[in-house]
N, C-alpha and C positions, 0 to 999 in steps of 0.2 A: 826143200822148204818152199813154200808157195810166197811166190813174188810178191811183198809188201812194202809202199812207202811210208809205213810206221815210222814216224820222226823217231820214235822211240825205241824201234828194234837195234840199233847200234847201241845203246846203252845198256838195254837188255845182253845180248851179246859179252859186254864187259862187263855184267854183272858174274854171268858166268866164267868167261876165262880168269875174269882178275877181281874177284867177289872184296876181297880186301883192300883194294886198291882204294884210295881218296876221290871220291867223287867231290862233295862240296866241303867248304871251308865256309861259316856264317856264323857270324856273331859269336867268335871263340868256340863254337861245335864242330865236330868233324864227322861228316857221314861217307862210308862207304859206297860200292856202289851196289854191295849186295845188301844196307840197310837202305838205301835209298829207293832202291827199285822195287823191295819190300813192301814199301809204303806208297810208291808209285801205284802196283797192284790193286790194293786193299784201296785205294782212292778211285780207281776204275771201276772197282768192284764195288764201293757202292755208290757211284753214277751210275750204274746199270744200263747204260743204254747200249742200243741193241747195235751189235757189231760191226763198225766200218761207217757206222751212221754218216752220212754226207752233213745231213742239216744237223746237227747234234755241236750246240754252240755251251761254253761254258764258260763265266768270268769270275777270274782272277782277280780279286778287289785287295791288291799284297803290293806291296812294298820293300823288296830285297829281301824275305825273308825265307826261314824256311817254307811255310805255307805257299810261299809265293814258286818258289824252283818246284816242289815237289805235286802243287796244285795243277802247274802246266808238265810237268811230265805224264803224272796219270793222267790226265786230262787227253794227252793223246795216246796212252795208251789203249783207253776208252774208245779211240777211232773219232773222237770229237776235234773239234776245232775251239783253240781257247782263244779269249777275247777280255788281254791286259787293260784293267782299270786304277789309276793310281786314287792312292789313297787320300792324295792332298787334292782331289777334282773336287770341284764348288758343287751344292748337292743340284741343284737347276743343270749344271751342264751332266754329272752322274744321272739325272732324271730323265734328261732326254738318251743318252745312250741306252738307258735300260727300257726306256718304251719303245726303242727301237729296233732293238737285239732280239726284247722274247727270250731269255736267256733258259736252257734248259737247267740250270742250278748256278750255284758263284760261290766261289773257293775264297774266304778273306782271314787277314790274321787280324791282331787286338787294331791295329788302327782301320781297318776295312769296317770290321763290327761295328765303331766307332761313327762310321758316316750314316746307318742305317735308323733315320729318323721314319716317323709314321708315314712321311711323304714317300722317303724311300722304298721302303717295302712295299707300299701300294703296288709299286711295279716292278718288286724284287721278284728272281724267281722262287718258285713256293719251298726251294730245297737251300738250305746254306750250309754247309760244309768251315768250321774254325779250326784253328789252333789248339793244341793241345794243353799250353798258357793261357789263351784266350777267354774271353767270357763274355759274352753278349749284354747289354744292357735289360732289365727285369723290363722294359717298356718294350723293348723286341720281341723279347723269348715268349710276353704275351700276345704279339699281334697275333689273329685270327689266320690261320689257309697259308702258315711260314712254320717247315718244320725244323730245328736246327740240330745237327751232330757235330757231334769233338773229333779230330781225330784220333786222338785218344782213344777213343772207345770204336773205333771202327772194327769192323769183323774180318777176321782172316780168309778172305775169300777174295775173289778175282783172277780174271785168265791172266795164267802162266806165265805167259808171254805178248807182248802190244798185238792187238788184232787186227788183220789184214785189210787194210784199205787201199784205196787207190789213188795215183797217179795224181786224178783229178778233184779227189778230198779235198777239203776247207781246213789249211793247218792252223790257221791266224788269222784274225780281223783287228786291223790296232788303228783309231780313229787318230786323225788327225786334223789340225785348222781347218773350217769351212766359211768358205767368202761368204753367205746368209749368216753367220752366227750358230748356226748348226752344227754340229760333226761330221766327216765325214769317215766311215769307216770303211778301208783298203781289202780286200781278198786276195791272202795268199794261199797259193794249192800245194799239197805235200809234194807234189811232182816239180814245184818252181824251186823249193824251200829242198829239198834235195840235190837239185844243181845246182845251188848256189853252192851248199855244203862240199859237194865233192869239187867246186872248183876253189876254194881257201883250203881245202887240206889238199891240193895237189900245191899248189903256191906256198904254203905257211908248213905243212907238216906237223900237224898236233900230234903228239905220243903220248905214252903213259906215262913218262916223266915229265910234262909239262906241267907246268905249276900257273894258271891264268886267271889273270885279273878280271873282276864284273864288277864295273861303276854303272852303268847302263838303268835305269830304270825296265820294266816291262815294257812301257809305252812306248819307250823308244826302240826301235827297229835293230840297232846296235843292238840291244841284247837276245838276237836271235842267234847273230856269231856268237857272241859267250856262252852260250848252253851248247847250242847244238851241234858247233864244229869241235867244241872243248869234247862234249862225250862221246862226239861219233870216235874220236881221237885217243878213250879213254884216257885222257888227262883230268887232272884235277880243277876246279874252278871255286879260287877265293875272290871273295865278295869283301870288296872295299869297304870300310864303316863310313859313313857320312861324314864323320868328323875329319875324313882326311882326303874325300873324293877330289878336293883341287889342289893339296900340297899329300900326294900318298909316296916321297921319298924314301919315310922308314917304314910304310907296308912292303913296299917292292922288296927294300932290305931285309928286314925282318921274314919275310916268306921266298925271299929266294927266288921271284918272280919267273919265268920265263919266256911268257908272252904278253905283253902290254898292249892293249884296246881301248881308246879314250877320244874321245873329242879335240880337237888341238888344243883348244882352250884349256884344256889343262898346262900343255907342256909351255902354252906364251904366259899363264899366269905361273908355273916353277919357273920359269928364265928370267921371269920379272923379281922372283923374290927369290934370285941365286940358290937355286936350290938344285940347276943341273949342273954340278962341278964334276971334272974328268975325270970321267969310270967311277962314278958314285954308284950304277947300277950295272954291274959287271954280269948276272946273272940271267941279262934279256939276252934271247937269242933272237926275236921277233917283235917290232915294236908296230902297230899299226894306227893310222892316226883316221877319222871318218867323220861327217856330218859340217865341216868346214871348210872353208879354204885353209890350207897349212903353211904358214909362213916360210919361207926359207930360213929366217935366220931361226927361229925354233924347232926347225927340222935338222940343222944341222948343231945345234945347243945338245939336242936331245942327243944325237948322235957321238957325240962326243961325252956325255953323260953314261951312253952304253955302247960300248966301244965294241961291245963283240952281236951287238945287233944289227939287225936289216933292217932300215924305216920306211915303212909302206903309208904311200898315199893314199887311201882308196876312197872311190865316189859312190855314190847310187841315190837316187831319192828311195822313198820307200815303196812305191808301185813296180818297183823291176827289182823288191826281194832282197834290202839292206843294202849293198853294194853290186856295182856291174864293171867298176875299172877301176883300174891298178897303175898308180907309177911309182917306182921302186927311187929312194935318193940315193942321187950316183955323183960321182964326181967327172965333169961337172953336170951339176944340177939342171937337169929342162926344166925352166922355170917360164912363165906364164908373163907372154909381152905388158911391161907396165904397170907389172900387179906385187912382184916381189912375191909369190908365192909358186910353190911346187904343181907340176902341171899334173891332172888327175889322170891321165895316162893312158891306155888302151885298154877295151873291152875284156872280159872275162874271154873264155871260153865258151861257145852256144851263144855270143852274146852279137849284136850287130848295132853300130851304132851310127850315125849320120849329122849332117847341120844341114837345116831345112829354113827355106825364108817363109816371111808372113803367108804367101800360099803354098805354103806345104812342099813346093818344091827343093829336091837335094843339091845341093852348092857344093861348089869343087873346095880342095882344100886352100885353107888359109882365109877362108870369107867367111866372115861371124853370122850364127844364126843361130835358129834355137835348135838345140838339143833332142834329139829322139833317139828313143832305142827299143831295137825288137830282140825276139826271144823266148826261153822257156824261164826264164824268170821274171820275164813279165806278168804283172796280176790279172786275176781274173774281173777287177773292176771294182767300181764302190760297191758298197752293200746299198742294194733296193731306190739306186741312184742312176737307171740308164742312160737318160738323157748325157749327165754326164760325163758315165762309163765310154757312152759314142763320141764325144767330141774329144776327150783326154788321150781316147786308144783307138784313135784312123787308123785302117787301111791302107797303104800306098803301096805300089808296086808289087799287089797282090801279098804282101804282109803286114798282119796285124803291131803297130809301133806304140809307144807310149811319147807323148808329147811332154817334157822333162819341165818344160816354160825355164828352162836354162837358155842362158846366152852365150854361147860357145864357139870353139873354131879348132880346127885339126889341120896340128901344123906337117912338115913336109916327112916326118919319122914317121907317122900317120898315131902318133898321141894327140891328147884331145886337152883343150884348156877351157878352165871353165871361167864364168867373166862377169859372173851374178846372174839377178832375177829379171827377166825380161817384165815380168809382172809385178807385184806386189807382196810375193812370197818370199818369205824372208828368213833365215835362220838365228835365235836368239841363242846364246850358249848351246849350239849344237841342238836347239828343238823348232822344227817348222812350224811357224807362223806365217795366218793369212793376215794383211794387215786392215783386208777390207772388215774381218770377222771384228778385229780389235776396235773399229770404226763403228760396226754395227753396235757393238754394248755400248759402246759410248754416244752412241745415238738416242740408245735408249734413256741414260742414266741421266745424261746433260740437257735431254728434251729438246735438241735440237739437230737437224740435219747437218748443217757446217762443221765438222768436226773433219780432223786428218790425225792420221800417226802415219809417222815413219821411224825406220831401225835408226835409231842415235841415242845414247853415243857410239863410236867405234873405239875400237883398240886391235890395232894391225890389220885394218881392213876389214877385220868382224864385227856385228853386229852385237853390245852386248847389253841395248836395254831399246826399250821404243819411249818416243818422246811425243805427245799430241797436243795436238792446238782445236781449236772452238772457238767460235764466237758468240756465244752466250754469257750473260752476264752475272755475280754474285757466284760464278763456280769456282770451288776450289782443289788442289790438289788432293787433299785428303779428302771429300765429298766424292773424286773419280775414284781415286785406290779402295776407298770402302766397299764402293759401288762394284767396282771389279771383283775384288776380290768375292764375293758370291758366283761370280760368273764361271772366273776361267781361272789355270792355272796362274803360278806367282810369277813365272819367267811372260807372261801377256801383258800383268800391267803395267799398265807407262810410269816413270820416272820422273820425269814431270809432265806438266800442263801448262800452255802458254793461252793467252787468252789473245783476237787479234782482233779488231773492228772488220776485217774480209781476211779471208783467206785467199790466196795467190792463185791467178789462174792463168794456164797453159795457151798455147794456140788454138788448141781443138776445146776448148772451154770447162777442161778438166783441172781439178786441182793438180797445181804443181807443185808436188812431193820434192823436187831438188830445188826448190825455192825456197820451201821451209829447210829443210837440210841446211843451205846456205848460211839462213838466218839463226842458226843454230851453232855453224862453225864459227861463223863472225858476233858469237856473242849478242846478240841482238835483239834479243826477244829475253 
């Protein structure tokens, strides 16, 4: 067979040997992987584009859904590159992603359809692809130069088997926080998105008896492990219902889990409401926790909850490809000087990682700096954003690195501890935020420049709301939240609003972000 990094061809694969086997578990349905792949096809096949296509972009306007899994598998089966759009995106920020993309069609289920006002479509692309439930609104299905099909009615055609692309193909673009208020969308290449896959199935071991959890939205990076190392694995992959994404006790039960993927913040908000009691989930074999710091005492909670699993720590921002290091909890625990968290541990495989000071220089171990890491899972760069692309991903020592804006240190095992944001990038329940972006709507909305957010409140060291201050007069809490929420997603807007005659300033005559902090812990505002 002629060498292909079709994400797709290992499913393809298990469609064949194990055609009956479970591929997905969604919303009480159960698809195979010889009906799954079926439909995979028949979705390639009528995207029709032309084989291997590098530029060939296609967005996913789905939400856990079927639409959603089976939209990004044909999608690369297609040889295209899919570009996750959630459904709760405020339509201003959906509007600029889609003038920006050019998208060559967009796969959405009943709530995608949903977003597609006349603004939208303006710069929809001309092809939409729904749900077989689904139904567009009669204001859509009339816009001019928008043609729309069911999958339901799709034609039984499309190649065989995923079509052969390359190495250096566009698997993913998944935007995330930008400091202007802008998006910024990330390039991953089937060749990065590949080794990362084969290095968690040499670590974790997915099989066809695997039974794995998907809480992960599209957007976030985390669910690129849940698809694609589940089916290169031919294991099965059940999708959490919303209703139980922060207490999923009796899904794990109930389905017999046996590899668990989630945010930590799941497992500090079950230890908070006793809900990891010993050997409650006897059926993990494989727990992994990502997109946070992992508390120790909820990593060892957890552990004790699934007494016959491994709890993996693993790190990565989303430019080096979901994760890039691994620290496994042991007894005893390397845990991360003065943080009380598990330390994120040593690179992948292919993977090279260092602590570099403000000029870029590499530092011996045990001295804190920021974070860099080289590799073939490093990204190919923002989309249509060079300038960027060149200051994010230097050069040093004749290798191309990603600059992580972590603040980090690798202690004498030569594991790596991670120590926060050197900058203003922040993680809210497990989703990165810029908090200058958060700054700029509120600039807009409050009509005035003086404005700050920082990540507050915490709960075990994470970040799980942002709090902003202004100096502006007659604004109110619900005047910013209304205001936001058109903007940007629901984990962006601030929790409160404090109003302050000046805002606090640093030495170098910048706001000082750990002043308002301050006045936040101490009640004060």
């Amino acid at each position: 067979m002629t060498s292909t990094f079709n994400l797709a061809q290992p499913f393809y694969e298990n469609s064949v040997t194990n055609s009956q086997g479970l591929a997905l578990f969604v919303g009480e349905m159960r698809f195979s992987y010889g009906e799954l792949a079926n439909l995979a096809r028949r979705i390639s096949g009528w995207l029709g584009l032309k084989s291997g296509k590098v530029s060939g972009k296609v967005g996913i306007l789905a939400s856990r859904t079927l639409e959603a899994y089976a939209g990004v598998l044909g999608t690369v089966w297609s040889g295209a590159a899919y570009v996750p759009i959630n459904p709760r995106t405020p339509e201003n920020r959906l509007i600029r992603i889609l003038q920006m993309m050019e998208l060559d069609a967009l796969i959405a289920d009943q709530a995608g359809l949903d977003l597609l006002s006349d603004r939208v479509l303006e710069c929809a692309p001309r092809r939409i692809l729904f749900g077989a439930g689904a139904k567009p609104s009669q204001s859509a299905l009339g816009f001019q130069g928008i043609s729309f099909d069911s999958v339901a009615e799709l034609a039984d055609e499309g190649p065989d088997q995923p079509v052969t692309v390359a190495e250096d193909a566009l698997a993913y673009i998944i935007f995330t926080s930008g400091t202007t208020g802008t998006p910024k969308g990330i390039m991953i290449e089937t060749g990065s998105l590949a080794q990362f896959r084969g290095v968690v199935q040499d670590r974790c071991g997915f099989r066809p008896t695997d039974r794995v959890s998907q809480v992960a939205e599209l957007t976030f990076d985390n669910s690129v492990l849940d698809l694609f190392v589940t089916w290169a694995g031919g294991a099965g992959l059940y999708v959490v219902p919303a209703s139980q994404l922060m207490a999923p006790a009796k899904f794990i039960r109930d389905h017999e889990l046996t590899i668990w993927f989630s945010v930590p913040s799941t497992a500090c908000f079950m230890e908070r409401m006793k809900m990891l009691k010993p050997g409650a989930f006897p059926s993990l074999r494989c727990s992994i926790f990502a997109g946070e710091a992992l508390p120790i005492a909820s990593a060892q909670a957890w552990q004790i909850a699934a007494p016959n699993s491994v709890v993996e720590n693993f790190y990565g921002p989303t430019e080096v490809t979901v994760v890039c290091t691994a620290q496994r909890l042991e007894d005893p625990p390397n845990l991360t000087r003065n943080r009380g968290s598990l330390a994120i541990g040593k690179p992948f495989r292919g993977i090279q990682a260092g602590i570099v000071d403000a000029n870029l220089n590499f530092l011996p171990q045990g001295e804190e700096g920021e974070l860099v890491v080289s590799g073939r899972q490093v990204a190919r760069g923002y989309y249509h954003d060079p300038e960027l692309t060149a200051a994010r991903f230097p050069t040093l020592q004749g290798r191309r690195w990603y600059r992580t804006g972590d603040l980090a240190y690798q202690d004498s095992s030569a594991a790596f501890h991670h120590l926060g944001r050197i900058d203003n990038q922040v993680k809210i329940l497990g989703n990165r935020v810029e908090l200058e972006e958060v700054e700029a709507h509120l600039r807009e909305i409050i009509g005035t420049d003086l404005v700050a957010a920082v990540a507050w409140p915490l709960a075990d060291g994470r970040a799980t709301g942002i709090s902003a201050f202004h100096c502006a007069a007659g604004i109110t809490l619900a005047d910013v939240r209304e205001g936001m929420k058109k903007l940007v997603p629901a984990y962006m807007i601030p929790l409160q609003v404090h109003h302050l005659d000046a805002l606090p300033l640093g030495p170098s005559g910048k706001i000082d972000r750990r002043a308002l902090v301050r006045l936040l812990d101490e009640n004060r505002v």
